[in-house]
C-alpha positions in Angstrom: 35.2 48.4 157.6 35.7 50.7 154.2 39.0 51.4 153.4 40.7 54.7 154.0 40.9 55.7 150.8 37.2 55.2 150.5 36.4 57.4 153.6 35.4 61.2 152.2 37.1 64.2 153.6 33.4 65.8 154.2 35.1 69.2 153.7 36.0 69.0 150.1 32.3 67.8 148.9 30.4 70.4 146.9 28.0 72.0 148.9 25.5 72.2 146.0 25.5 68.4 145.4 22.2 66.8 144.4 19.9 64.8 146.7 20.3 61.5 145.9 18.2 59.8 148.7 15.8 61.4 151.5 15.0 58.8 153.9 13.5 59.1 157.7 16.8 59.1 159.4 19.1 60.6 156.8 19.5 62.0 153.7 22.2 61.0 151.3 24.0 63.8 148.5 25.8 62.6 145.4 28.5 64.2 143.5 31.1 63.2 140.8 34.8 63.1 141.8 38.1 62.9 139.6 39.4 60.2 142.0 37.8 57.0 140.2 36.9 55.6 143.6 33.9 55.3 145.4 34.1 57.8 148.5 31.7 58.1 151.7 31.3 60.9 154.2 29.5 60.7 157.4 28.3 63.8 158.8 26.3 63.7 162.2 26.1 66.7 164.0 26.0 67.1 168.0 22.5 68.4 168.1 20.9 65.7 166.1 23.1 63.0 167.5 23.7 63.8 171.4 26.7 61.0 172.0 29.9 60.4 170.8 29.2 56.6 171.1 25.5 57.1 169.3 27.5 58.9 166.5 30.1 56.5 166.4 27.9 53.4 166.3 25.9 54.7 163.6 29.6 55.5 161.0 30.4 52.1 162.2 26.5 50.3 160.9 26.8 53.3 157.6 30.5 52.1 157.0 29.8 48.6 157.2 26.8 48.5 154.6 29.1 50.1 152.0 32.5 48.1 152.8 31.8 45.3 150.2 33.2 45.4 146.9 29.9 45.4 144.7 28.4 48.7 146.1 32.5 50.3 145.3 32.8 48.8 141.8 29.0 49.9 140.4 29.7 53.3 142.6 33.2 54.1 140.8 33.7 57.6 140.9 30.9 58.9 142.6 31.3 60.6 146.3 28.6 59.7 148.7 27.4 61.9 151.6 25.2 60.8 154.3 23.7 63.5 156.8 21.2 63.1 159.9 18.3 64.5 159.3 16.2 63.0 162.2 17.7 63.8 165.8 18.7 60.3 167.4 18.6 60.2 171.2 19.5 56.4 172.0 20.5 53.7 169.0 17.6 51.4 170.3 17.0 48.4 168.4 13.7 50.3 166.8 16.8 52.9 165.3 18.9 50.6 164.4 16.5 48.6 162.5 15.1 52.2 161.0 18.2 52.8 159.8 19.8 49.9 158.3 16.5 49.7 155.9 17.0 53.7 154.7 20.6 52.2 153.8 19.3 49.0 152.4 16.9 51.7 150.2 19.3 53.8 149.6 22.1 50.8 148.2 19.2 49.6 146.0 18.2 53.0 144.2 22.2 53.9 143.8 22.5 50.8 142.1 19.8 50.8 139.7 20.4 54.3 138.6 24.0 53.6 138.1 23.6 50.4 136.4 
């Protein structure tokens, strides 16, 4: 799992951040921070996410593709929103799989542009 201090209080990100990412499930916003730590924020709201346990499962899959060290070192300094875009009824394996390659996208084009 990421680390508490690398989990974004969702209310103080600048609500005119860029767009970093646009993917089919999400999109991602970027913004700078003072901290000099990577920060993410997961925001899924009730109408595009139904359930609590949908909603969880998919923090728990977001968290766990940004937990290891190399994403938080090239990252330093940078806070990192992810929002739904796509309403998710069930996390089937179709979803899942969906999702995990937007994040896999996402990873590779923060990394290259921040390189």
């Amino acid at each position: 799992m990421l680390p508490k201090k690398n989990k974004l209080n969702i209310s103080n990100f600048p609500p005119k951040a860029e767009v970093a990412f646009r993917g089919q499930t999400f999109l991602a916003k970027m913004a700078t921070n003072e901290v000099e730590l990577f920060r993410l924020g997961v925001s899924f709201s009730a109408g595009k996410v139904k359930k609590a346990a949908t909603r969880n499962a998919l923090r728990r899959i977001i968290y766990k593709a940004f937990s290891f060290e190399a994403h938080q070192e090239s990252l330093r300094g940078k806070d990192l929103l992810i929002i739904t875009t796509a309403p998710i009824i069930k996390l089937s394996r179709e979803t899942r799989v969906g999702v995990e390659e937007d994040l896999q996208k996402l990873k590779e084009r923060l990394i290259q542009e921040n390189k």
